[in-house]
PDB file of N, CA, C and O in Angstrom:
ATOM      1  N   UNK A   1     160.386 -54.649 129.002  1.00  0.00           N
ATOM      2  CA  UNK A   1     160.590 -55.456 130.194  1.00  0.00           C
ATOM      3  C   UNK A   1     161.988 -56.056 130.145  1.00  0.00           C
ATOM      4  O   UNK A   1     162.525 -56.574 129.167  1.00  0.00           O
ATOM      5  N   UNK A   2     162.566 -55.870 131.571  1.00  0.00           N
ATOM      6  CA  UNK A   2     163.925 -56.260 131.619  1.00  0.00           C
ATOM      7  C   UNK A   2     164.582 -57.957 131.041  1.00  0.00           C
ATOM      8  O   UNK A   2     165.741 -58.246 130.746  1.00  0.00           O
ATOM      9  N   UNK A   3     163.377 -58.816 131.038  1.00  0.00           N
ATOM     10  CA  UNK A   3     163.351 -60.503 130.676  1.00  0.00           C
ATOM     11  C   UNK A   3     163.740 -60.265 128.696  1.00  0.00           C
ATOM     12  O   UNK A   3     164.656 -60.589 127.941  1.00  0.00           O
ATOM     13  N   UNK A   4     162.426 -59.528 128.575  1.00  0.00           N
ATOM     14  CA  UNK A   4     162.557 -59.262 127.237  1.00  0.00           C
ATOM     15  C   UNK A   4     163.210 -59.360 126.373  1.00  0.00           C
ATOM     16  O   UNK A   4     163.170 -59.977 125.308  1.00  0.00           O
ATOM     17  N   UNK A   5     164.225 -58.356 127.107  1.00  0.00           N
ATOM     18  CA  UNK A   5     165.406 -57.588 126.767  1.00  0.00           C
ATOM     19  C   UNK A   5     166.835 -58.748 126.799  1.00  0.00           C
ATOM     20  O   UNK A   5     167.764 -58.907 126.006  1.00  0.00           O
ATOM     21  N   UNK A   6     166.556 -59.272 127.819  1.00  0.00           N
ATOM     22  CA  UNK A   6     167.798 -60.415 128.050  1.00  0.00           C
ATOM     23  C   UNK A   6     167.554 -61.766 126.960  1.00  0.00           C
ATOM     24  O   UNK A   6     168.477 -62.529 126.675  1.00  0.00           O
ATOM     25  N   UNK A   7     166.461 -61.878 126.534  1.00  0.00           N
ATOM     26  CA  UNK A   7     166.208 -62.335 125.775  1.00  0.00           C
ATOM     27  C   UNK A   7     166.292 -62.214 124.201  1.00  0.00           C
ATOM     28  O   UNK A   7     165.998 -63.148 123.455  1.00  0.00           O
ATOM     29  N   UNK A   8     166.627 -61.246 123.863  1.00  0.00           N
ATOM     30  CA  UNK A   8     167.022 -60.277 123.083  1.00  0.00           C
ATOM     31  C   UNK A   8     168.463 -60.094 122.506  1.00  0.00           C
ATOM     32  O   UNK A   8     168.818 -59.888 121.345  1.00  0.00           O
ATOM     33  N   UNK A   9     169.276 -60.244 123.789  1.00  0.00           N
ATOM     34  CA  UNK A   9     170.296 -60.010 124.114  1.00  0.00           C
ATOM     35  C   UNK A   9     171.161 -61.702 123.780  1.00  0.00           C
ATOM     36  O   UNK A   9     172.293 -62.082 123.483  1.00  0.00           O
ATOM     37  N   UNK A  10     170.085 -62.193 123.997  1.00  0.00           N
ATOM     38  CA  UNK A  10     171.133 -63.637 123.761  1.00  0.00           C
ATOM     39  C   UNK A  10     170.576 -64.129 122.623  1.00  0.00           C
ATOM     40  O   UNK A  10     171.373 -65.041 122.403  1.00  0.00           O
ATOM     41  N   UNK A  11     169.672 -64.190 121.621  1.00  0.00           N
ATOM     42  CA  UNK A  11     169.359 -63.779 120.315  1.00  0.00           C
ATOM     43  C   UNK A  11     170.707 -63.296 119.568  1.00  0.00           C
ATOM     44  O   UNK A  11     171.298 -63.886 118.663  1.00  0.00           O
ATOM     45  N   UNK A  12     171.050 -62.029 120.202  1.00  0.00           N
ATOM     46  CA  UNK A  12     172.405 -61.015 119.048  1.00  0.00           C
ATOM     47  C   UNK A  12     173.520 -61.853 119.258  1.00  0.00           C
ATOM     48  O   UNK A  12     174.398 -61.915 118.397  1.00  0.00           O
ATOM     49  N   UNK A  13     173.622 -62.838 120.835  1.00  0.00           N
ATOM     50  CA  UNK A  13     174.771 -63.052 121.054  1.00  0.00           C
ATOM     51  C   UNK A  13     174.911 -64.159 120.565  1.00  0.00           C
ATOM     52  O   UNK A  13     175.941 -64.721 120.938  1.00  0.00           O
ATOM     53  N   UNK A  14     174.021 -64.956 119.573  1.00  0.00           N
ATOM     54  CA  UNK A  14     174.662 -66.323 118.778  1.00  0.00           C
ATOM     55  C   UNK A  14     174.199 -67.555 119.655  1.00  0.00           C
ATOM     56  O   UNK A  14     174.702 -68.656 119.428  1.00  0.00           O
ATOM     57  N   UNK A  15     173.327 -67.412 120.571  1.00  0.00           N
ATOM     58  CA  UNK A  15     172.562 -68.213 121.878  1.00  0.00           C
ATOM     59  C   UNK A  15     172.035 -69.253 120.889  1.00  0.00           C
ATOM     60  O   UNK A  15     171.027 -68.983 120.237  1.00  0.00           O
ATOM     61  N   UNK A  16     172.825 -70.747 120.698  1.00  0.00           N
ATOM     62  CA  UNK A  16     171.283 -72.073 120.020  1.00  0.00           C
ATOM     63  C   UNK A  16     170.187 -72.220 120.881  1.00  0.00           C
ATOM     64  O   UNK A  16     169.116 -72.348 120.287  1.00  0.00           O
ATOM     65  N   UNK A  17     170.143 -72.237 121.955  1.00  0.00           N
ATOM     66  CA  UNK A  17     169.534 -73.248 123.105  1.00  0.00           C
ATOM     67  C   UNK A  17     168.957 -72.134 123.774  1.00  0.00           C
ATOM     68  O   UNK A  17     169.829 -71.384 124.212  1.00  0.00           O
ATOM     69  N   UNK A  18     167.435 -71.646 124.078  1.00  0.00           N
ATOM     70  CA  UNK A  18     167.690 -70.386 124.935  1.00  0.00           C
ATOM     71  C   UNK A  18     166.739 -71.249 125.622  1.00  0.00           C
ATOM     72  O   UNK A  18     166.139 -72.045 124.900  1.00  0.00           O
ATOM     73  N   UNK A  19     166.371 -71.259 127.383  1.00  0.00           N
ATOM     74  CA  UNK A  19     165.804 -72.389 128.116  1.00  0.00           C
ATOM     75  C   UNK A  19     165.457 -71.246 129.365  1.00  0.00           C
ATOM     76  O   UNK A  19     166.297 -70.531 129.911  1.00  0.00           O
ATOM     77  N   UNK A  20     164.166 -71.275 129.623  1.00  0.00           N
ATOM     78  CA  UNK A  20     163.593 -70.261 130.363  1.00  0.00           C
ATOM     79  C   UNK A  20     162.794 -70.995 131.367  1.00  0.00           C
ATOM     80  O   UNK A  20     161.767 -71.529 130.948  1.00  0.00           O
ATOM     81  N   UNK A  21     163.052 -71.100 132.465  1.00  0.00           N
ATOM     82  CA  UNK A  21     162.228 -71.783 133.515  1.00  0.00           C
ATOM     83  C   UNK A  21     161.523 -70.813 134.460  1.00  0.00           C
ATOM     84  O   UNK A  21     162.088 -69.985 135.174  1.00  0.00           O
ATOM     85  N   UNK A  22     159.502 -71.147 134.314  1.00  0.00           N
ATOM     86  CA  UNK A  22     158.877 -70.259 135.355  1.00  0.00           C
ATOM     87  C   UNK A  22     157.994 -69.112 134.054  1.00  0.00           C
ATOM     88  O   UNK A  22     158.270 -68.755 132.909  1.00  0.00           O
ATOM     89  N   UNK A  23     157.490 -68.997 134.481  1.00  0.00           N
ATOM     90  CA  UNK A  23     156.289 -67.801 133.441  1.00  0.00           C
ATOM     91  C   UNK A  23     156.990 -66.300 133.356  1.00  0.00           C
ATOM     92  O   UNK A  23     156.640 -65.447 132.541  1.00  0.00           O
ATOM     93  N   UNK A  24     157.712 -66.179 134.031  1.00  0.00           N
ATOM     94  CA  UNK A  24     158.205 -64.623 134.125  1.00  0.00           C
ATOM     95  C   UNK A  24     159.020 -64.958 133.461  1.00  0.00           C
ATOM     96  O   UNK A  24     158.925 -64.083 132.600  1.00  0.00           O
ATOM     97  N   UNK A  25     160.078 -65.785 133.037  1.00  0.00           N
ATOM     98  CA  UNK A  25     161.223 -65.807 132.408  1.00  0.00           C
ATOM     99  C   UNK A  25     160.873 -66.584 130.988  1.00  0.00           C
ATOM    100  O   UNK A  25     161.781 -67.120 130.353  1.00  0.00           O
ATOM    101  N   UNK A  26     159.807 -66.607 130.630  1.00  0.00           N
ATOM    102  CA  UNK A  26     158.785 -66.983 129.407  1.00  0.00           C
ATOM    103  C   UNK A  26     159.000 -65.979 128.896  1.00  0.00           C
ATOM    104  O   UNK A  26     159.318 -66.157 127.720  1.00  0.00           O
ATOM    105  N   UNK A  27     158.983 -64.328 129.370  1.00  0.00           N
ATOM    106  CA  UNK A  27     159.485 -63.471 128.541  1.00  0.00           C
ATOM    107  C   UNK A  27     160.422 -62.906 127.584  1.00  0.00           C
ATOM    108  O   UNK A  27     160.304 -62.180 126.597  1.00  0.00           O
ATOM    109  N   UNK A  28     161.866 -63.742 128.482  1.00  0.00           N
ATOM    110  CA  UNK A  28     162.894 -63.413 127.683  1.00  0.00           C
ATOM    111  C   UNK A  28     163.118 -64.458 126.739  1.00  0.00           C
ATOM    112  O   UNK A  28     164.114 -64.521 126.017  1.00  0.00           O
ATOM    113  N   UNK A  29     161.568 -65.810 126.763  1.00  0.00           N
ATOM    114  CA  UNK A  29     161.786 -66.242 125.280  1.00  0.00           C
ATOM    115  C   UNK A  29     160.834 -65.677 124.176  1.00  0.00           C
ATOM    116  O   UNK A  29     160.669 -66.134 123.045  1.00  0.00           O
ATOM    117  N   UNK A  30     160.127 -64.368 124.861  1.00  0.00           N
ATOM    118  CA  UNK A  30     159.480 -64.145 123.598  1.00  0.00           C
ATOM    119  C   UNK A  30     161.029 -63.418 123.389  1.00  0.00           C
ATOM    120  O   UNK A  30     162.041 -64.101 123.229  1.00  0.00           O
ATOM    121  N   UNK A  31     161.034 -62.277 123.413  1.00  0.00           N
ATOM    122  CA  UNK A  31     162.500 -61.776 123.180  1.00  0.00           C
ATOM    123  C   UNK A  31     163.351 -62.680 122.649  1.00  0.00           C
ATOM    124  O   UNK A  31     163.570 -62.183 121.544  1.00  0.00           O
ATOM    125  N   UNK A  32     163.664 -63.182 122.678  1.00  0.00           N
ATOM    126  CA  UNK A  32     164.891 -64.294 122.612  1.00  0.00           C
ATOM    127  C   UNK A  32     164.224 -64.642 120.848  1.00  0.00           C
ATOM    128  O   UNK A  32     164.949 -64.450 119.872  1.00  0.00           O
ATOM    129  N   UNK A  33     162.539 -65.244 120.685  1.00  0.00           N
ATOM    130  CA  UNK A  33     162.087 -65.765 119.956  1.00  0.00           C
ATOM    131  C   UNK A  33     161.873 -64.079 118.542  1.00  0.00           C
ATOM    132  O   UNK A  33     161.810 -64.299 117.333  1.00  0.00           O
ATOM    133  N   UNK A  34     161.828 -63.060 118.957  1.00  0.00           N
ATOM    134  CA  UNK A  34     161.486 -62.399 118.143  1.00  0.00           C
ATOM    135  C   UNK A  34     162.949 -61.651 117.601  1.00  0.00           C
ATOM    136  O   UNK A  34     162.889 -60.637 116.906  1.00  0.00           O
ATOM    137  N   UNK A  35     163.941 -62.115 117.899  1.00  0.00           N
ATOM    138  CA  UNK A  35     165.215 -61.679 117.551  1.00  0.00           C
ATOM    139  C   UNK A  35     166.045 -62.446 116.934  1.00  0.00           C
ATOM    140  O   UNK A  35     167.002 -61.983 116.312  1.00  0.00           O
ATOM    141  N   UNK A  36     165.762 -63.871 117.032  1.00  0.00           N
ATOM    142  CA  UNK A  36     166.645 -65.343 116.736  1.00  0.00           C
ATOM    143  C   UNK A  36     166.037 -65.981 115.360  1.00  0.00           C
ATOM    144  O   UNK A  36     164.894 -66.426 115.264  1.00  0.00           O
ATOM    145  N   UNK A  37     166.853 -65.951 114.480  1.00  0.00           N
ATOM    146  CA  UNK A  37     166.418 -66.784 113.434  1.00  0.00           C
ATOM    147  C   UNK A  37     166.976 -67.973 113.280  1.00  0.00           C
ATOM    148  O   UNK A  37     166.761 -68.472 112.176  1.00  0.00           O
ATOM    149  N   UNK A  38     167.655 -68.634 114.051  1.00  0.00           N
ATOM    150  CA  UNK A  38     168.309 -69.857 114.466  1.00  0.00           C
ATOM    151  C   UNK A  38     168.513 -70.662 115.153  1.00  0.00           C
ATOM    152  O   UNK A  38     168.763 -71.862 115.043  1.00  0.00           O
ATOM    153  N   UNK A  39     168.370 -69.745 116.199  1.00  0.00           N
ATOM    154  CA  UNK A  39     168.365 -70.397 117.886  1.00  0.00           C
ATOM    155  C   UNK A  39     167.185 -71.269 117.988  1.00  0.00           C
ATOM    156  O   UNK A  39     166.661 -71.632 116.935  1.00  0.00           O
ATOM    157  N   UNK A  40     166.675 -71.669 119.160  1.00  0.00           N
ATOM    158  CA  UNK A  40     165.372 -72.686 119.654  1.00  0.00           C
ATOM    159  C   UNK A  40     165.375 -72.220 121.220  1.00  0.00           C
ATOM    160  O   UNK A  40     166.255 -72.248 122.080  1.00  0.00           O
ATOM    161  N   UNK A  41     164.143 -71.823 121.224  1.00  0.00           N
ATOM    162  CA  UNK A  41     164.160 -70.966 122.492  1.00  0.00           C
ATOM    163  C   UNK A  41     162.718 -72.219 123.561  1.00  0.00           C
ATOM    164  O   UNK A  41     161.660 -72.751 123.226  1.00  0.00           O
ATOM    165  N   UNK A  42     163.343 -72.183 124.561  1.00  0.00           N
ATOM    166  CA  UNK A  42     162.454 -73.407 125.478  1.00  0.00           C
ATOM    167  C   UNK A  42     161.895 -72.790 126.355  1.00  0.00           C
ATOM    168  O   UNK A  42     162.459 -71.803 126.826  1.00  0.00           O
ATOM    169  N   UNK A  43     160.959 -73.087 126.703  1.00  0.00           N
ATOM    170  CA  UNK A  43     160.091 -72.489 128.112  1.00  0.00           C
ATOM    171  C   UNK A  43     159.243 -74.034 128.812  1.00  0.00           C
ATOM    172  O   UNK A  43     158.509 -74.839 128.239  1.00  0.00           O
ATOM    173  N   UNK A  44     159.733 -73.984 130.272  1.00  0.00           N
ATOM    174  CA  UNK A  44     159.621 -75.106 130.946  1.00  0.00           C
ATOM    175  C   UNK A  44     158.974 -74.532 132.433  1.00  0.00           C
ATOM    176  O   UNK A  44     159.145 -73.441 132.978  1.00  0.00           O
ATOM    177  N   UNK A  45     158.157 -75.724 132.863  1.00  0.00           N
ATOM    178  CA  UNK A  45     157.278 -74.523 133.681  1.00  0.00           C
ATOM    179  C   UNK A  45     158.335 -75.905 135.211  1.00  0.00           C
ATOM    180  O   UNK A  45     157.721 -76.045 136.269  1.00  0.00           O
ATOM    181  N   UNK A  46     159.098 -76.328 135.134  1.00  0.00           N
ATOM    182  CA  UNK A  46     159.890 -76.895 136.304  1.00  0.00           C
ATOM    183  C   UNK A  46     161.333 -77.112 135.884  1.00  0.00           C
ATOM    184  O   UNK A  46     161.435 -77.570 134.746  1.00  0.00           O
ATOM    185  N   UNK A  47     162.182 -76.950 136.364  1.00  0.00           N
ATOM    186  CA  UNK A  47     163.614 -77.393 136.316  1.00  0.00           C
ATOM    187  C   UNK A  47     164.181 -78.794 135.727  1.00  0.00           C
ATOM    188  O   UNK A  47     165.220 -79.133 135.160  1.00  0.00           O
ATOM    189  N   UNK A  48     162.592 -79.659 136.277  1.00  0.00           N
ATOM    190  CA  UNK A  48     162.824 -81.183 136.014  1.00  0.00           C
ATOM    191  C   UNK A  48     162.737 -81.404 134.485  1.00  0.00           C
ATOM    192  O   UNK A  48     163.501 -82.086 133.802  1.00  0.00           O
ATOM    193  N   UNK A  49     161.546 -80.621 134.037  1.00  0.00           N
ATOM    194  CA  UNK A  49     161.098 -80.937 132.657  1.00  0.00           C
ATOM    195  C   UNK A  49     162.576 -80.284 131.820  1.00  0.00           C
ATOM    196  O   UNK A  49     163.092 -81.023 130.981  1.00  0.00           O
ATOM    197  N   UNK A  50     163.326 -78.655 132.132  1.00  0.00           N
ATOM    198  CA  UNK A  50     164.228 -78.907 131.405  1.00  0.00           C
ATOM    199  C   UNK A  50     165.629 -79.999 131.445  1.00  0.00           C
ATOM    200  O   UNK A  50     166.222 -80.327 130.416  1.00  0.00           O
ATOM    201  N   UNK A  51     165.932 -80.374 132.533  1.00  0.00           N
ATOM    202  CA  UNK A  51     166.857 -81.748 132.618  1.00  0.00           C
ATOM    203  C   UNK A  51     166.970 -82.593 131.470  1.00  0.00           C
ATOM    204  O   UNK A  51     168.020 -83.065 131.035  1.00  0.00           O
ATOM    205  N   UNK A  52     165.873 -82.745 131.029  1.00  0.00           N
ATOM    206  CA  UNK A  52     165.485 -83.786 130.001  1.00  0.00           C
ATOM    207  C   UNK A  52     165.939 -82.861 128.850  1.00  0.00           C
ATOM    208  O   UNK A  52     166.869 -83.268 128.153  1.00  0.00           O
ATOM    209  N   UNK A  53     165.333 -81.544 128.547  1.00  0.00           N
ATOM    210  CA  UNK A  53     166.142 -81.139 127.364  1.00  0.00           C
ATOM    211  C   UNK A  53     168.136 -81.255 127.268  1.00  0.00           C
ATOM    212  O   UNK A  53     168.921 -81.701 126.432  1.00  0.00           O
ATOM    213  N   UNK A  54     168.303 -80.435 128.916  1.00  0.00           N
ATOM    214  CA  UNK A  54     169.806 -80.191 128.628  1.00  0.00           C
ATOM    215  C   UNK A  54     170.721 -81.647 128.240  1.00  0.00           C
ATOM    216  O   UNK A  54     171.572 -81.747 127.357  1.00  0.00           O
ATOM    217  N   UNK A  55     170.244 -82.732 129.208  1.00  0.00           N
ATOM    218  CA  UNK A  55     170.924 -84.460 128.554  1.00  0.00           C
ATOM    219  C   UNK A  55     171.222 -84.310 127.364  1.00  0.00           C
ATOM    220  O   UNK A  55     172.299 -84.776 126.993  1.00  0.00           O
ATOM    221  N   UNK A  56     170.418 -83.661 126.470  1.00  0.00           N
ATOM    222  CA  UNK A  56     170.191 -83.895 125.167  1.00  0.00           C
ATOM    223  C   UNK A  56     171.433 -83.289 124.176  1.00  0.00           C
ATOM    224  O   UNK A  56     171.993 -83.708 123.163  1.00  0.00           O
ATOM    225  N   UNK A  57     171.558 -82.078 125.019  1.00  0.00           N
ATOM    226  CA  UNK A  57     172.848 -81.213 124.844  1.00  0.00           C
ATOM    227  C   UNK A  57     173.697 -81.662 125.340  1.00  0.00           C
ATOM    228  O   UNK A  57     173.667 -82.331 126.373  1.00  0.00           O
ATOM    229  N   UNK A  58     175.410 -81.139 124.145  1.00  0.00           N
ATOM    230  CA  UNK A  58     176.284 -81.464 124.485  1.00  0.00           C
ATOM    231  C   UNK A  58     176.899 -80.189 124.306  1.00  0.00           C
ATOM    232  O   UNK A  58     176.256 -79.208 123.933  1.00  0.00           O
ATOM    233  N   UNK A  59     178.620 -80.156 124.662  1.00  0.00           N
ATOM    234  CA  UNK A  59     179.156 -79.308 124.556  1.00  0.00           C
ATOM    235  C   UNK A  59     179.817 -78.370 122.985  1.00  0.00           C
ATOM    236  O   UNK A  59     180.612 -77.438 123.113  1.00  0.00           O
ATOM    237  N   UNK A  60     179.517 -78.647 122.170  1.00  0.00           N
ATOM    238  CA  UNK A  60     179.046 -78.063 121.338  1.00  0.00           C
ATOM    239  C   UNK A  60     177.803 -77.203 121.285  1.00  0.00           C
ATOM    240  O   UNK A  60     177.407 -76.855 120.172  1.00  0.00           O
ATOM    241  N   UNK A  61     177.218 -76.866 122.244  1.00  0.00           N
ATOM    242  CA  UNK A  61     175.780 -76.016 121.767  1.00  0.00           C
ATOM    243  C   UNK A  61     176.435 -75.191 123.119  1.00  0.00           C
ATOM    244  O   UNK A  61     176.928 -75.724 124.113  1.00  0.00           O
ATOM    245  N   UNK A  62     176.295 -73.791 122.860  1.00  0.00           N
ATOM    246  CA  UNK A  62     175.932 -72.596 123.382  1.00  0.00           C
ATOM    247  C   UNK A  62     175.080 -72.486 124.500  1.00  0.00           C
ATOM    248  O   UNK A  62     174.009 -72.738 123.946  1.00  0.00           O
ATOM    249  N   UNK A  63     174.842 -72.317 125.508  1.00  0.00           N
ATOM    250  CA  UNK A  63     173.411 -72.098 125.954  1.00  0.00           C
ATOM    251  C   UNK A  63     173.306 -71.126 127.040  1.00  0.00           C
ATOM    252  O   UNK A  63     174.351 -70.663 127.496  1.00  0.00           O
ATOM    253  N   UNK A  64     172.443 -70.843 127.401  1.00  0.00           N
ATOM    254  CA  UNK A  64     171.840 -69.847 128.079  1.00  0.00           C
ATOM    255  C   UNK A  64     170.766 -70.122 129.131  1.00  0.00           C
ATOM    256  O   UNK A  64     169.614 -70.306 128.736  1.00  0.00           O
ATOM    257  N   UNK A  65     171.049 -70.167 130.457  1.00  0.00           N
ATOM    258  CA  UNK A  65     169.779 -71.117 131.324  1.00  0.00           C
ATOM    259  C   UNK A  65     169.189 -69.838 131.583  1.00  0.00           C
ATOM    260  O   UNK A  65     169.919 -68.862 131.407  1.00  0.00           O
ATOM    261  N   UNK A  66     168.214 -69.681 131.901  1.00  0.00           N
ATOM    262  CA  UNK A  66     167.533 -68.227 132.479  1.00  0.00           C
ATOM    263  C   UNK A  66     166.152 -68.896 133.059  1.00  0.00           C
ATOM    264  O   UNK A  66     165.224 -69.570 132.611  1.00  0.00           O
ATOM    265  N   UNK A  67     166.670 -68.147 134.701  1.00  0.00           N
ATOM    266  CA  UNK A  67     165.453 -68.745 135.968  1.00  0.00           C
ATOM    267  C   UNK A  67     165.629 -67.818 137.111  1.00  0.00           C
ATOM    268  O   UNK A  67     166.573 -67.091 137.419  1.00  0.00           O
ATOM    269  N   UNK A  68     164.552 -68.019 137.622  1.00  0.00           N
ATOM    270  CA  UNK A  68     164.751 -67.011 139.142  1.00  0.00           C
ATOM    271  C   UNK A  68     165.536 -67.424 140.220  1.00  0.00           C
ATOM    272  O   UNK A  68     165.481 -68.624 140.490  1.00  0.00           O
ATOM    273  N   UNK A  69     166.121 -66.842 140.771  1.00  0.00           N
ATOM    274  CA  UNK A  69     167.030 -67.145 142.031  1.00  0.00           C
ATOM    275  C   UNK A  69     166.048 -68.308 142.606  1.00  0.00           C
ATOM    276  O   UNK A  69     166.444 -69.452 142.827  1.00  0.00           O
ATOM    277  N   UNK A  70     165.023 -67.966 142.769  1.00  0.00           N
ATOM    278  CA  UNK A  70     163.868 -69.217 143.883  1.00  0.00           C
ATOM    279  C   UNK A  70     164.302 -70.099 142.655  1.00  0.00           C
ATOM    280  O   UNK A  70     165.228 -69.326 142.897  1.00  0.00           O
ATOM    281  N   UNK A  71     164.556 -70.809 141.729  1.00  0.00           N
ATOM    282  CA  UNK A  71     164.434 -71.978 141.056  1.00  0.00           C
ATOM    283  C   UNK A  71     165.855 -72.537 141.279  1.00  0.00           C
ATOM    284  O   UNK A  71     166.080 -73.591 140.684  1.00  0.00           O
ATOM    285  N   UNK A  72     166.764 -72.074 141.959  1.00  0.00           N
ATOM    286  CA  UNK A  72     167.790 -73.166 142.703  1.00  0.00           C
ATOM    287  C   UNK A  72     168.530 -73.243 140.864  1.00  0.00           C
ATOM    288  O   UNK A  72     169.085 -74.234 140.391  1.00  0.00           O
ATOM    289  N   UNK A  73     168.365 -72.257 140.331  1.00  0.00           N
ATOM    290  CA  UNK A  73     169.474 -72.406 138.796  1.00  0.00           C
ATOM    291  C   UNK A  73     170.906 -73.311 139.083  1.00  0.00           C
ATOM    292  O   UNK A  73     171.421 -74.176 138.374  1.00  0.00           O
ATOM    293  N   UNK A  74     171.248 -72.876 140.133  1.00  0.00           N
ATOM    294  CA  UNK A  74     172.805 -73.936 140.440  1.00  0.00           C
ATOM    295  C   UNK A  74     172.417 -75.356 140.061  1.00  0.00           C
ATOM    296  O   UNK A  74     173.307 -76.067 139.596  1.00  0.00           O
ATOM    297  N   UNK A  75     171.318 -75.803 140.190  1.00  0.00           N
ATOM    298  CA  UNK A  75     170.822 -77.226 140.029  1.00  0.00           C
ATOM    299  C   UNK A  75     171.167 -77.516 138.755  1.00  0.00           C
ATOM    300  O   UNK A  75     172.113 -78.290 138.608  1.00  0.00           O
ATOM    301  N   UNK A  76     170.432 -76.923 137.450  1.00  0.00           N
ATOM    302  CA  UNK A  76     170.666 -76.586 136.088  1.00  0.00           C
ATOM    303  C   UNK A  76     172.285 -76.689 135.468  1.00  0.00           C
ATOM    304  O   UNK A  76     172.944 -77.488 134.803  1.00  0.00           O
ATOM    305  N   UNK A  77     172.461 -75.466 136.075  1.00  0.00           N
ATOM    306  CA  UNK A  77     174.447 -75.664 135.918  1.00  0.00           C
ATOM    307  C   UNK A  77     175.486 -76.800 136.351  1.00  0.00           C
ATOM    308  O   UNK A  77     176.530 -77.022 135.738  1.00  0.00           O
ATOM    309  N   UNK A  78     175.125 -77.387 137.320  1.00  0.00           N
ATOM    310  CA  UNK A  78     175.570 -78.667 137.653  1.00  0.00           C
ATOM    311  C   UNK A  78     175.645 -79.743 136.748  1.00  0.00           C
ATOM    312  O   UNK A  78     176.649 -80.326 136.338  1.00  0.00           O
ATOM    313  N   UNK A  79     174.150 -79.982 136.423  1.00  0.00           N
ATOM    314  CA  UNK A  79     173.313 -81.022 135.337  1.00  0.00           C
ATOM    315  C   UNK A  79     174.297 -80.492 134.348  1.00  0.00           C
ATOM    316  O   UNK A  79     175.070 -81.412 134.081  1.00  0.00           O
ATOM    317  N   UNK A  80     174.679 -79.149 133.531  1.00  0.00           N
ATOM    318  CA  UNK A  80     175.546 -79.301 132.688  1.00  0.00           C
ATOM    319  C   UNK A  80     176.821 -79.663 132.477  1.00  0.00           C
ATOM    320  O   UNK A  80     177.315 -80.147 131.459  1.00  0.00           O
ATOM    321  N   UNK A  81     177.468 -79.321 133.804  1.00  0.00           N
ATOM    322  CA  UNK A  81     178.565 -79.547 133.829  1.00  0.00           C
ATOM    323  C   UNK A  81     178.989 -81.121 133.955  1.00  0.00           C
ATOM    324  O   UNK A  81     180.179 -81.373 133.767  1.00  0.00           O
ATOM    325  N   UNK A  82     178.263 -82.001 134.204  1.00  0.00           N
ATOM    326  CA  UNK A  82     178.361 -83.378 134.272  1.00  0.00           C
ATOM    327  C   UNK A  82     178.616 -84.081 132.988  1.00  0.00           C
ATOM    328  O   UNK A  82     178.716 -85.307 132.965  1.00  0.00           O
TER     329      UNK A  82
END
């Protein structure tokens, strides 16, 4: 599965933070989780609940948001860039 795989993919690529919003994109933290021996891979079933993780992050950590177009991701990227 294509989630999987992206999940997978940011695992090889040195990803700390991997943050998956929505059940379909739960996939690319199994992926993410079966490739990463370092990273911390999140699965959040609303945008709101991850907010509270990203605060937490600073610019030192890597990260990787992964969500469906319907979850308004620009929202997410904003929150980081602040």
């Amino acid at each position: 599965h294509i989630h999987t795989h992206i999940g997978a993919y940011a695992a090889d690529a040195g990803v700390d933070h991997f943050i998956a919003i929505g059940p379909i994109a739960g996939l690319a933290v199994d992926g993410f989780e079966q490739r990463s021996h370092v990273g911390q891979a999140h699965r959040f079933g609303t945008k709101h609940e991850a907010a509270e993780l990203l605060a937490s992050l600073d610019s030192n950590h890597v990260i990787l948001v992964k969500g469906s177009r319907s979850a308004k991701m620009e929202d997410i990227v904003n929150a980081l860039k602040d």
